[in-house]
C-alpha positions in Angstrom: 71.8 114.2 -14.2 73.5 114.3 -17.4 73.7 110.9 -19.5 76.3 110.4 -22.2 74.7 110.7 -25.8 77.2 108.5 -27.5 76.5 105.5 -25.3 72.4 106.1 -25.7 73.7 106.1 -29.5 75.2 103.1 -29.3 72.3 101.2 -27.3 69.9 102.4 -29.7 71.8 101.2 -32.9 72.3 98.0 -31.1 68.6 97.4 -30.9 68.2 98.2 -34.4 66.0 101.6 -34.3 65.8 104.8 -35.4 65.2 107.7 -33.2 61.3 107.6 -34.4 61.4 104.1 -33.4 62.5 104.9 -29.8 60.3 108.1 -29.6 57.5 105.7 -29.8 58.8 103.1 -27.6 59.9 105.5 -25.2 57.0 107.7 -24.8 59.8 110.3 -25.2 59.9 113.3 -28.5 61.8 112.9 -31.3 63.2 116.2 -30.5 64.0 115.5 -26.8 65.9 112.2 -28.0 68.2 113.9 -30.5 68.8 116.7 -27.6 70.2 114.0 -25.6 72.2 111.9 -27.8 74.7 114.8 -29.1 74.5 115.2 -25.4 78.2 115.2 -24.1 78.4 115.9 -20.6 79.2 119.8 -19.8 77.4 123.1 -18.9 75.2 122.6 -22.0 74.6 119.5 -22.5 70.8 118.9 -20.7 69.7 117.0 -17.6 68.1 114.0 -18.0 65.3 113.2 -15.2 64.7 110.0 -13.2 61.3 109.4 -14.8 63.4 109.7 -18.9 65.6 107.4 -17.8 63.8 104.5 -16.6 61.3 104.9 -19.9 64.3 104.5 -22.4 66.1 101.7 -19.1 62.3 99.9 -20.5 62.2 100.5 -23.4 65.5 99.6 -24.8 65.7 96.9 -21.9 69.1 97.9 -20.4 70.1 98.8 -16.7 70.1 102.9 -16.3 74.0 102.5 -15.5 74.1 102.2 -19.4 73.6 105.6 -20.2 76.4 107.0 -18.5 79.0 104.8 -19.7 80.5 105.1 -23.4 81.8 101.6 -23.5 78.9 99.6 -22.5 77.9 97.3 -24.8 74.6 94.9 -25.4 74.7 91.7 -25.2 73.7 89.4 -28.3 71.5 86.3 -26.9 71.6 84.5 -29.9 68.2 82.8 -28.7 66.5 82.4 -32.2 62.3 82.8 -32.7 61.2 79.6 -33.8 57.4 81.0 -34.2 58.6 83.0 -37.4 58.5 80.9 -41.1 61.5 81.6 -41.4 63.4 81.9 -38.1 65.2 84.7 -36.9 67.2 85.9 -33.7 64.8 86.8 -30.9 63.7 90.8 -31.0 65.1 91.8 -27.6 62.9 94.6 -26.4 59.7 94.2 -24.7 58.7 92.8 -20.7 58.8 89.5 -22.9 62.5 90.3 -22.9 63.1 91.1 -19.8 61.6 87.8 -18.4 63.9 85.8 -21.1 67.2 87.9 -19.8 66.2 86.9 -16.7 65.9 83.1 -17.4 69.4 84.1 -19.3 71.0 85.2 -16.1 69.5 82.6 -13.9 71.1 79.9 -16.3 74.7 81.4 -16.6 74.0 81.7 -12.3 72.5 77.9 -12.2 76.3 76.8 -14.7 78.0 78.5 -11.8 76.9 76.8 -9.1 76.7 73.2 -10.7 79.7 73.3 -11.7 81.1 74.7 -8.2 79.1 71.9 -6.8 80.4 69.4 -8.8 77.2 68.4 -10.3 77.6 66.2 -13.4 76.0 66.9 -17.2 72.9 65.7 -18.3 73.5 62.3 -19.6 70.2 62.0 -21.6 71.0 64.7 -23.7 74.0 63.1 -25.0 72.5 59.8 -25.0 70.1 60.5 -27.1 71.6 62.6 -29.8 72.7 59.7 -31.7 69.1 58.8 -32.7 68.6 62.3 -34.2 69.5 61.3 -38.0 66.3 59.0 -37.5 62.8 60.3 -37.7 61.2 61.9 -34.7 59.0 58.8 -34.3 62.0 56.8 -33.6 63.3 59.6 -31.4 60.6 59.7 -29.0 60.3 55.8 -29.0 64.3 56.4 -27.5 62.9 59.3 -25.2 59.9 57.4 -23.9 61.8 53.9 -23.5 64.9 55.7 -21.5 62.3 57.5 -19.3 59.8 54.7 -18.5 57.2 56.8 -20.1 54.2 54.6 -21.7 50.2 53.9 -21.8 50.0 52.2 -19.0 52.3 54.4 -16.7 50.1 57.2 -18.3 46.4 55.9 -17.5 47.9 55.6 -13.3 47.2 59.5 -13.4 43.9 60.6 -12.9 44.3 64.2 -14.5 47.0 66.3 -16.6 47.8 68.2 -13.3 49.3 65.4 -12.2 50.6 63.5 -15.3 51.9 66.8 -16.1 54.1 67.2 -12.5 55.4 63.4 -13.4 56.9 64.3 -16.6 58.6 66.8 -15.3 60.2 65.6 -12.4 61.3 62.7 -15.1 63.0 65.7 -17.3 64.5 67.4 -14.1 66.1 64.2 -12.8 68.0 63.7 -16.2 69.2 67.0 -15.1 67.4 69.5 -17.0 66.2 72.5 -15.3 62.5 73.0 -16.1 61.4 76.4 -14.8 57.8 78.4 -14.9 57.4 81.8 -15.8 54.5 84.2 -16.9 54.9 85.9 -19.8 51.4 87.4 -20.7 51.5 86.3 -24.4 49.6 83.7 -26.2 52.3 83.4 -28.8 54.8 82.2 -26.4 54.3 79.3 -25.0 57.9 77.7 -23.7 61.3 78.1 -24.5 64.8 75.9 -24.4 68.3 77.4 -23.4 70.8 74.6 -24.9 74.0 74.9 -22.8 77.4 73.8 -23.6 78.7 72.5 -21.0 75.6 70.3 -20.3 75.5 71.8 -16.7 72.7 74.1 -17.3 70.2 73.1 -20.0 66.6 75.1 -19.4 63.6 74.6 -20.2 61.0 77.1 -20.0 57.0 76.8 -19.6 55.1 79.5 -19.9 52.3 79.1 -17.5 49.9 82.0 -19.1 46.8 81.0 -20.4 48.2 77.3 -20.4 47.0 74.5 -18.2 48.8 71.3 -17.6 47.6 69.4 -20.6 49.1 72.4 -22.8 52.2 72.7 -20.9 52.7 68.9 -21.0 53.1 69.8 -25.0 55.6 72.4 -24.4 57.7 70.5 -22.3 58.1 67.9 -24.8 58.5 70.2 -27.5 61.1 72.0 -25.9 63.0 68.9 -24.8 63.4 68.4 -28.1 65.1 71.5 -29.0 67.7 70.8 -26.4 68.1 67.5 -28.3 68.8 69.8 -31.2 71.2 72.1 -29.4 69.0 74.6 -30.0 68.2 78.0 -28.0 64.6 79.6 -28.7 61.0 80.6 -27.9 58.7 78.8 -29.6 55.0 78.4 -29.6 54.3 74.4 -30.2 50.4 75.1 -32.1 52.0 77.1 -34.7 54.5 75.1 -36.2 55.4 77.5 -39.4 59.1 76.1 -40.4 60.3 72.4 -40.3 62.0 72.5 -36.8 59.1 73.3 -35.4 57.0 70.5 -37.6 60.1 68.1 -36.1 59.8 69.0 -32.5 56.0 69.0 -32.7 56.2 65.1 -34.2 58.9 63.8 -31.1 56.1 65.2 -28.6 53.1 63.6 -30.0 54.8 60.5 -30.6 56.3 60.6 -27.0 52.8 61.6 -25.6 50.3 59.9 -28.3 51.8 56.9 -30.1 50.5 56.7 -33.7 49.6 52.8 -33.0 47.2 53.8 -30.0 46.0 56.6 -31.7 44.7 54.6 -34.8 43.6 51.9 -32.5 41.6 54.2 -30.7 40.1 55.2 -33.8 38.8 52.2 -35.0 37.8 51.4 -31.4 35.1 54.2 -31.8 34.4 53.5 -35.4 35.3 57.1 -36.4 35.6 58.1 -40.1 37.5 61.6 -41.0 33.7 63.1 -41.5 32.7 61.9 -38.2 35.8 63.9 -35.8 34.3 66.7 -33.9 35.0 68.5 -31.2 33.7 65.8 -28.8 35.9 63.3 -30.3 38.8 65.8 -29.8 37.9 65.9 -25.8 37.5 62.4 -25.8 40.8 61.7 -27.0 42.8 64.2 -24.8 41.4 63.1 -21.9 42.5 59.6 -22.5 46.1 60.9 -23.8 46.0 63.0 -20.8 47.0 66.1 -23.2 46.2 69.4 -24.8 43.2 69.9 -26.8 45.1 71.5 -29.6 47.2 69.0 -29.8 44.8 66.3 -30.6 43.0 68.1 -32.9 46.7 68.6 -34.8 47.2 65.2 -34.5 44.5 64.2 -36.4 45.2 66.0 -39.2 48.5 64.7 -39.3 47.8 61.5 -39.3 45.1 62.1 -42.1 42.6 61.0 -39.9 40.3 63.9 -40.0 39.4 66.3 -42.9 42.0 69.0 -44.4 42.4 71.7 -42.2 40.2 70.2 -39.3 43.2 72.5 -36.5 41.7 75.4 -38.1 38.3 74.6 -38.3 38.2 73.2 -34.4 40.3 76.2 -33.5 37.8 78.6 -35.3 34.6 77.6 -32.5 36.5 79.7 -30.3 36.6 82.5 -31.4 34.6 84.4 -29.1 35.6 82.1 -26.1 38.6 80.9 -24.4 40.6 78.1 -26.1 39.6 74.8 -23.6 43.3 74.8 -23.5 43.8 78.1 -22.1 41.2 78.0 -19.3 41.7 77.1 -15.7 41.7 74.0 -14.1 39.2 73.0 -12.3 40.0 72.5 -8.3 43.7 73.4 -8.9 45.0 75.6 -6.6 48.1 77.3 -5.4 49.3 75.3 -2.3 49.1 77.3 1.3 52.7 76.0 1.8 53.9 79.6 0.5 57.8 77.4 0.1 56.0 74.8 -2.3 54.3 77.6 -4.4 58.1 78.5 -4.7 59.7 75.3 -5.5 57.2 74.5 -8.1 58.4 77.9 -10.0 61.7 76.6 -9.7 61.4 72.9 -10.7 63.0 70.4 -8.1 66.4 70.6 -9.5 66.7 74.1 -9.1 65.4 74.3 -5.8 68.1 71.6 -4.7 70.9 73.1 -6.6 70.3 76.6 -4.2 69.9 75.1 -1.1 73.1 72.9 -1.6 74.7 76.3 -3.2 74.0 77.8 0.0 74.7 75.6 2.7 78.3 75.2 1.0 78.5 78.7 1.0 79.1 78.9 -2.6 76.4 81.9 -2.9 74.6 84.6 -0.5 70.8 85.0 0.1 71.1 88.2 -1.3 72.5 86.4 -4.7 69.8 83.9 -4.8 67.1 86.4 -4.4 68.5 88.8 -6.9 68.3 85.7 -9.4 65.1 83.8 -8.4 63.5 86.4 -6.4 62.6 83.9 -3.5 63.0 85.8 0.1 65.5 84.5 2.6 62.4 83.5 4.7 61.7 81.3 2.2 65.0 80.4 1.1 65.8 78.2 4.4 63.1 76.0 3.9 63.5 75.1 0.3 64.9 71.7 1.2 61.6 71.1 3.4 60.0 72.3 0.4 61.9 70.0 -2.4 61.5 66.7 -0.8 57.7 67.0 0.0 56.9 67.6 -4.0 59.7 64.4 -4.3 57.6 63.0 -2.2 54.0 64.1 -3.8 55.4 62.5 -7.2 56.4 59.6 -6.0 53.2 58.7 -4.3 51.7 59.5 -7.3 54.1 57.2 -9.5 53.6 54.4 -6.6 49.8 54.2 -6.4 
């Protein structure tokens, strides 16, 4: 096979690197690289082989179709990295990448459909942006108030596991999609994917090394970047730039109320010298949250010593953040279709099934954009109202 050198040119420019760059990326020479891109196909020009081709298809995160046509162009996601000081657009190389571009396609897919469907926009979304000129305190006290979200509805849930599938079923029926992936990085926690037409806002968890109590975080964190029209991965404990510091404050205040905080403060006669790590597990397991985030909140609130998040965080340094570790008698359910629906969310999961018995899309289409099996695929409406159901049981009780 012989590959056209202006177009690998033109991907490699596009992804900002020099041929040194992509030698290293590629596991391909310097030498071997240049060959190819003055490349233009003829007796001399050389042949590329299958394995060259998938490294530099990985490495600069484009289909192998690329290299053979001159006019193909990259796509700019304009998804911005809120876990940089100073925020930039999203590198877009990488298997974290490839997982986002997926999420990308499965969103512009999801628009498709919904609209196809007739589905309506998310009305909370829209709702809610008027209270955005206020502080983020005032913000989530909107949020929680419009979602029935408070201490009492909180302390019905005997673990974050479950508190955790609440809140998101909440999110999902104000028609956001909130979908699980694994990216195997610490730094990424969630991401939003704000769109336009209010058909297809995402939200993203990432479910590596990030139990429910952490992902409960996330998911308010990243609800509030779709408040803020904004697209981006983010990681919620390392809040280096103010957006991050705003989102942060909405989910704390949605999840731990400054009022009940302090009154639980005084309750167990703490003093700022006197927070330690068993206060911080005390406190998440009656918030029915994240570690982490307690230990963050205290500081905020000025209830703890200066640069207590650090100091807590630094105990683990040669052990797993309590965060990070699994949970204890959760497992994956041995209804295979469940497993599936709960990468999905609800809302997705219904939005296919009525996709396909309207014959608005194919099980080949569905699979190439969710990778659930046409086996699987028939039963997802089974599937959906059982973990309606599950929540709903649990809300009732």
């Amino acid at each position: 096979m012989q590959l056209n050198g202006k177009a690998l040119r033109l991907i490699r420019e596009a992804r900002n690197l020099d041929l040194r760059e992509l030698a290293t990326l590629s596991s391909l020479t310097y030498d071997r690289l240049s060959a190819l891109e003055e490349c233009e196909p003829g007796p001399n020009c050389p042949e590329v082989t299958k394995a060259e081709l998938g490294k530099l298809s990985r490495a600069l995160v484009v289909p192998s179709f690329a290299f053979f046509n001159p006019d193909f162009r990259v796509q700019k996601s304009h998804l911005i990295d809120f876990r940089k000081k100073n925020p930039t657009e999203l590198n877009q190389l990488g298997d974290n990448w490839r997982v986002i571009d997926s999420v990308l396609s499965l969103q512009k897919y999801s628009r498709h459909l919904a609209k196809a469907l007739g589905w309506g926009a998310a009305i909370l979304i829209d709702s809610l942006k008027s209270s955005l000129a206020e502080n983020p305190v005032q913000l989530a006290q909107s949020f929680a108030n419009n979602l029935g979200i408070s201490s009492s509805i909180r302390d019905e849930f005997q673990n974050t596991f479950s508190y955790y599938k609440f809140l998101r079923f909440k999110i999902e029926k104000c028609g956001i999609f909130v979908v699980h992936v694994s990216i195997k990085d610490r730094n990424t926690k969630g991401a939003s994917f704000y769109d336009e037409t209010g058909l297809a806002h995402f939200i993203v968890v990432n479910t590596y090394k990030q139990n429910s109590g952490s992902r409960i975080f996330t998911l308010l964190h990243e609800f509030c970047h779709l408040l803020l029209q904004q697209s981006g991965v983010s990681n919620s404990y390392k809040a280096l730039n103010e957006t991050e510091r705003y989102c942060n404050k909405f989910a704390i205040n949605v999840l731990a109320p400054e009022d009940e905080f302090r009154s639980l403060y005084k309750v167990y006669s703490l003093t700022r010298n006197s927070v330690d790590a068993s206060v911080v597990r005390r406190f998440a397991r009656h918030f029915n949250i994240s570690q982490q985030a307690i230990a963050i909140r205290f500081e905020e609130l000025g209830l703890s010593d200066r640069g207590f998040h650090s100091q807590w965080l630094q105990q683990f340094t040669t052990s797993e953040i309590p965060d990070e570790a699994s949970e204890f008698g959760i497992s994956k359910d041995r209804d295979e279709t469940l497993n599936k629906v709960s990468r999905l969310g609800t809302r997705l999961a219904e939005l296919i099934d009525q996709a396909l018995r309207a014959n608005l899309t194919s099980d080949v289409e569905v699979f190439q954009f969710t990778r659930v099996k046409p086996e699987y695929q028939r039963d997802l409406a089974r599937a959906t109202e059982k973990r309606i159901s599950q929540v709903q049981d649990l809300i009732s009780r």
